[in-house]
C-alpha positions as YAML, in Angstrom:
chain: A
units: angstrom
residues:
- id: 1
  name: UNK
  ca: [-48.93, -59.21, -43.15]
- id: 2
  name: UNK
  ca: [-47.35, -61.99, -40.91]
- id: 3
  name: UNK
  ca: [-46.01, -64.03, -43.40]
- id: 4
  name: UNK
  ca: [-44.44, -60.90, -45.22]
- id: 5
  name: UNK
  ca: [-42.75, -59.58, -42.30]
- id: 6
  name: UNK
  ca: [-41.80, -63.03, -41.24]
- id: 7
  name: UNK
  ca: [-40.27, -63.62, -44.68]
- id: 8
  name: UNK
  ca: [-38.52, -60.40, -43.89]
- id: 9
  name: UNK
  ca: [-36.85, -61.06, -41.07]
- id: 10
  name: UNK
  ca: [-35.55, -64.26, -42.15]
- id: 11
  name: UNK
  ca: [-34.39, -62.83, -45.39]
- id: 12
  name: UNK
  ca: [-32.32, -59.84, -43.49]
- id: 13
  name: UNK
  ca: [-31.19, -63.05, -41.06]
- id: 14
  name: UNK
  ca: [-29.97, -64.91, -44.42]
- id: 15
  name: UNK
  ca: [-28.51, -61.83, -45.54]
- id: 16
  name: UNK
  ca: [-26.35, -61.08, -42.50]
- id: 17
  name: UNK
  ca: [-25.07, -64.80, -41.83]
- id: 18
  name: UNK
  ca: [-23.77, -64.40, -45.43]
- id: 19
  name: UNK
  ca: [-22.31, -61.22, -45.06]
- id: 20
  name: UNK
  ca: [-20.32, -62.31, -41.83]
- id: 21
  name: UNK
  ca: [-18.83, -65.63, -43.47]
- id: 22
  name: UNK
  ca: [-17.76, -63.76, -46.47]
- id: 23
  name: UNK
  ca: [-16.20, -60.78, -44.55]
- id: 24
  name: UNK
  ca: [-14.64, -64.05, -41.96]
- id: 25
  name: UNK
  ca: [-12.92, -65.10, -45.72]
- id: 26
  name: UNK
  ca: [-11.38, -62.29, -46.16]
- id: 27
  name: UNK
  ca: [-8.23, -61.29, -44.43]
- id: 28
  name: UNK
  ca: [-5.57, -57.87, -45.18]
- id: 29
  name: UNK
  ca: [-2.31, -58.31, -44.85]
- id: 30
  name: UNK
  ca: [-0.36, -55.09, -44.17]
- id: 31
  name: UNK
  ca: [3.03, -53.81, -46.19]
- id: 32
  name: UNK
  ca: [6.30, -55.47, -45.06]
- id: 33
  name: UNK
  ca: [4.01, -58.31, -43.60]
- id: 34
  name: UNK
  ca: [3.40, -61.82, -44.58]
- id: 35
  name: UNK
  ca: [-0.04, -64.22, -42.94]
- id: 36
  name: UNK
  ca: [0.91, -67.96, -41.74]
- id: 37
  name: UNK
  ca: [-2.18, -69.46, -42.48]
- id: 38
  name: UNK
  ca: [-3.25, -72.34, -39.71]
- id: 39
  name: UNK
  ca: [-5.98, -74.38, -39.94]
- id: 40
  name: UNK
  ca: [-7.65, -76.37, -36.62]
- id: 41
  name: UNK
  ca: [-3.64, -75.28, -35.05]
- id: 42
  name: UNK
  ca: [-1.98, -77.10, -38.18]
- id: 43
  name: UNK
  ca: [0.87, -74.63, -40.18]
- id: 44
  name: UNK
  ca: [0.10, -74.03, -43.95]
- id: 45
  name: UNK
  ca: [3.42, -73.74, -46.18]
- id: 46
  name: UNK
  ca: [1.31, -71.22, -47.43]
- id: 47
  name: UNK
  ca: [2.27, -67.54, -46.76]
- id: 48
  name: UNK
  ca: [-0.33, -65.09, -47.79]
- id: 49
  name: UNK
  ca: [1.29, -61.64, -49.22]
- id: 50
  name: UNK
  ca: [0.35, -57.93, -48.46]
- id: 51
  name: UNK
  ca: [-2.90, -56.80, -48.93]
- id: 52
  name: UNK
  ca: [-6.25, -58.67, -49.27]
- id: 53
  name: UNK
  ca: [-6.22, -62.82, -49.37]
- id: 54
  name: UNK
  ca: [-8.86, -64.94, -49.25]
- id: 55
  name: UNK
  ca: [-9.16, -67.90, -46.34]
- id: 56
  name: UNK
  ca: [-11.61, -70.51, -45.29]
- id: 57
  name: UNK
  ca: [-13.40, -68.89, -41.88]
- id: 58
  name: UNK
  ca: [-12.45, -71.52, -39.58]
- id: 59
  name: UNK
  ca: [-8.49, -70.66, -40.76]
- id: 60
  name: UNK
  ca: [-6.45, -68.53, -38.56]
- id: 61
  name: UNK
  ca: [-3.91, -65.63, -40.36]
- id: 62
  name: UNK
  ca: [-0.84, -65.14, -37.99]
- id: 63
  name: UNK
  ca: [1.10, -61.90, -39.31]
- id: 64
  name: UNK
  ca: [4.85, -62.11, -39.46]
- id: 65
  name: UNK
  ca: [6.58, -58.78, -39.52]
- id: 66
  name: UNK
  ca: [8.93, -59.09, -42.23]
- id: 67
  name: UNK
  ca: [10.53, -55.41, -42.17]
- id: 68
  name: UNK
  ca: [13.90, -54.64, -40.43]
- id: 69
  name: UNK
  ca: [13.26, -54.58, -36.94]
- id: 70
  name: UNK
  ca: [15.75, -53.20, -33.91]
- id: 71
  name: UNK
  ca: [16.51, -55.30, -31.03]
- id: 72
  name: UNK
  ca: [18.19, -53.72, -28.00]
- id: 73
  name: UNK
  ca: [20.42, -56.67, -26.26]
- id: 74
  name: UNK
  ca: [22.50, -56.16, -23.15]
- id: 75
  name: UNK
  ca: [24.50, -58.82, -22.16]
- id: 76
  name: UNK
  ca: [28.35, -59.79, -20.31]
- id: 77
  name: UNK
  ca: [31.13, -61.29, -21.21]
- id: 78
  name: UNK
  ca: [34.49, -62.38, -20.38]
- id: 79
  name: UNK
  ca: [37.31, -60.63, -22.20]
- id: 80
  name: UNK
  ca: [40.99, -62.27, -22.89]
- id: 81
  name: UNK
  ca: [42.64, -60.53, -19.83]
- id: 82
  name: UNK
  ca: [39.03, -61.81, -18.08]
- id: 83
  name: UNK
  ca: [37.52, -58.66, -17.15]
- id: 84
  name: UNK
  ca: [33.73, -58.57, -17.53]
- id: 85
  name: UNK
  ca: [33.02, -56.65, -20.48]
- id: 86
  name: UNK
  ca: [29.48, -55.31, -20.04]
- id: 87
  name: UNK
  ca: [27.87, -54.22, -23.57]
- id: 88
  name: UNK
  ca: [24.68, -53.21, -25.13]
- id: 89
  name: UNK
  ca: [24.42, -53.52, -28.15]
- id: 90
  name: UNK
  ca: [21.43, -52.50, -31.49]
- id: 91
  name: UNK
  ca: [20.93, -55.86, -33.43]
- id: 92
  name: UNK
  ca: [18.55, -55.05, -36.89]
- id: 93
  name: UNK
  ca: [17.25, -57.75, -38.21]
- id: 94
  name: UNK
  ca: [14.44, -59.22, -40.68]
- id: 95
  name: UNK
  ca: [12.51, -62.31, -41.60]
- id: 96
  name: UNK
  ca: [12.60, -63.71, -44.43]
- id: 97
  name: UNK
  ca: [9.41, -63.64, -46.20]
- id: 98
  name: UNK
  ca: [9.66, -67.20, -47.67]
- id: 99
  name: UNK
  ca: [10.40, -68.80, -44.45]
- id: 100
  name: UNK
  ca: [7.76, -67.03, -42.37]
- id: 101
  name: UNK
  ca: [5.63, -70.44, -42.28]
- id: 102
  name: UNK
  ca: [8.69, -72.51, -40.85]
- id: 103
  name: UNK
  ca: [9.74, -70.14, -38.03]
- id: 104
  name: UNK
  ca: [6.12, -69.72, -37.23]
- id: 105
  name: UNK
  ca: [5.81, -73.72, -36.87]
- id: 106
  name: UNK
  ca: [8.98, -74.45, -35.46]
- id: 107
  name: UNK
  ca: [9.39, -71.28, -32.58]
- id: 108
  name: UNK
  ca: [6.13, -69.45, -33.12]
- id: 109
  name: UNK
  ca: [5.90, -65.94, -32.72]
- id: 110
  name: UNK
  ca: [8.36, -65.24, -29.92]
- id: 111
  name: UNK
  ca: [11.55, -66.09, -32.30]
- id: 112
  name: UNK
  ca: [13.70, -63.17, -31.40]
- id: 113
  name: UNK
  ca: [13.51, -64.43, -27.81]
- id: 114
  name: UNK
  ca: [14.11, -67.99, -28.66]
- id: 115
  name: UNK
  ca: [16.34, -67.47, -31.85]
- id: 116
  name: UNK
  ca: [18.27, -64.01, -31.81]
- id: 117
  name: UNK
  ca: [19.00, -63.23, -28.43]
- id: 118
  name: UNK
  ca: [20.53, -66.68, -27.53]
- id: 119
  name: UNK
  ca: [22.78, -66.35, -31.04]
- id: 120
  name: UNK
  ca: [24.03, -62.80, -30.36]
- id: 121
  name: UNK
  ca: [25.11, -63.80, -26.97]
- id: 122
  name: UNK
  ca: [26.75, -67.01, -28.17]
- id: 123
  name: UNK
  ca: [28.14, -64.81, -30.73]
- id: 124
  name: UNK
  ca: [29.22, -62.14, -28.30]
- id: 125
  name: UNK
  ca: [31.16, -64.24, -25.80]
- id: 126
  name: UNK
  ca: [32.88, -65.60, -28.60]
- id: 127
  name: UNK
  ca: [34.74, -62.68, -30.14]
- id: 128
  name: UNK
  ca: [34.92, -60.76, -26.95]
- id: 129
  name: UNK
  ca: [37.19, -63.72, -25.29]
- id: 130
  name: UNK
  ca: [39.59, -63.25, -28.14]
- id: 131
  name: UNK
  ca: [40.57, -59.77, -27.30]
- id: 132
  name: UNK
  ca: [41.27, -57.55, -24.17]
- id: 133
  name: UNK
  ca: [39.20, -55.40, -22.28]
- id: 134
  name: UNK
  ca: [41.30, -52.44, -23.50]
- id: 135
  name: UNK
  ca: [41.57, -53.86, -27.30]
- id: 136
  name: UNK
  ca: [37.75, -54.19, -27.10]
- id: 137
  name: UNK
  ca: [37.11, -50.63, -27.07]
- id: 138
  name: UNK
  ca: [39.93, -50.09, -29.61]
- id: 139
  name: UNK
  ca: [38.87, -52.58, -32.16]
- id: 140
  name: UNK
  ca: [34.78, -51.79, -31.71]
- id: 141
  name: UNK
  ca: [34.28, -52.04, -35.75]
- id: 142
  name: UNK
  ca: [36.84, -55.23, -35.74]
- id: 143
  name: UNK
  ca: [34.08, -56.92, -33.19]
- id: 144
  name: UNK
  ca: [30.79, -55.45, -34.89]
- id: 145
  name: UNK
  ca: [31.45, -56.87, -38.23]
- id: 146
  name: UNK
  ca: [32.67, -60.15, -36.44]
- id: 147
  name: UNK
  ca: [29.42, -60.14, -34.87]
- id: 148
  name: UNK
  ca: [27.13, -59.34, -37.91]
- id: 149
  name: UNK
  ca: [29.10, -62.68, -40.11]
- id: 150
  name: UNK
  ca: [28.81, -64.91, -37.41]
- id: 151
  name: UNK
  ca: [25.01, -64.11, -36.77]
- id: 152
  name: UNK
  ca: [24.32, -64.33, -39.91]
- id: 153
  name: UNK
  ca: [26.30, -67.40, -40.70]
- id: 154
  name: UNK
  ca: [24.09, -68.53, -37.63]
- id: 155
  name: UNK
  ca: [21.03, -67.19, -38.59]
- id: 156
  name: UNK
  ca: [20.39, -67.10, -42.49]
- id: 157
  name: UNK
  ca: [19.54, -71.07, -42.81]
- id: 158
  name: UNK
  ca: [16.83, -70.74, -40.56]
- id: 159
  name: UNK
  ca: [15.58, -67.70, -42.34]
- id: 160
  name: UNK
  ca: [16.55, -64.91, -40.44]
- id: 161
  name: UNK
  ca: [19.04, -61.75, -41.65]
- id: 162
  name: UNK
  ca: [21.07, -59.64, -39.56]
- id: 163
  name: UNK
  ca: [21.15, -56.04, -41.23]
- id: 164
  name: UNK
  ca: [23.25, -54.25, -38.63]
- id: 165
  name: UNK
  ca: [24.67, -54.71, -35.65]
- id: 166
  name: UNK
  ca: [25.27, -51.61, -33.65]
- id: 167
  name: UNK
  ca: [27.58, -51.09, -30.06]
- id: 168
  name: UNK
  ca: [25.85, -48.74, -27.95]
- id: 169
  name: UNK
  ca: [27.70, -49.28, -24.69]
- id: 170
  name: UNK
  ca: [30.83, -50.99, -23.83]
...
């Protein structure tokens, strides 16, 4: 009877060690989401697609949101009569699924910080010093689709697309 339940135990021990490296080598990847696989901290080019995707368990799945996203920025700027021209403004945005790998490597997963924010203001300062305070509020469309072709000319190479860009508040 000792051997038998010994045999048991080990048996069920067997049986859960397997069960917990296969279900470790499996990984879901949710709709408008892509995986950056890394393995020991190094970036795969590989990007794993939605749903389930099979890994090595010592690899790491980092999920990229690759739907359009909002991002609320308020920043200043100097208009042409130099006035401070206070706006806030609705940037949407998305990543693009084939170059999910190289933003992860190169900026990691805090991109809109290090990426977006920095271009919109750069943007921002740049067509607002070309046009009064007053002619700001007149030409608000003029400036919005100046701001979404210069983002995205800014943006696109690096694998990022501006959808929208919004003025909330001037």
């Amino acid at each position: 009877m000792n051997k038998k339940l010994k045999k048991t135990v080990i048996l069920a021990s067997a049986a859960v060690i397997i069960i917990g490296c296969l279900m470790s080598a499996v990984t879901s990847i949710p709709a408008g989401h892509t995986g950056v696989v890394t393995t020991f901290g190094k970036v795969s080019s590989t990007v794993l697609q939605e749903g389930l995707n099979i890994k090595a368990p010592w690899q790491q799945v980092h999920k990229i949101n690759n739907r359009i996203t909002k991002l609320e920025v308020t920043t200043t700027a100097f208009s042409k009569d130099l006035q401070t021209v206070s706006t806030v403004l609705a940037v949407e945005y998305r990543v693009d699924k084939s170059k999910s790998y190289s933003i992860y490597k190169e900026v990691g997963e805090n991109y809109k910080d290090v990426l977006i924010v920095p271009a919109v203001n750069e943007v921002l300062k740049a067509i607002t010093s070309k046009y009064t305070a007053e002619e700001s509020v007149t030409n608000r469309a003029v400036i919005s689709d100046g701001l979404l072709t210069e983002l995205n000319a800014k943006l696109n190479d690096i694998g990022i697309t501006i959808a929208d860009v919004n003025i909330i508040d001037f």
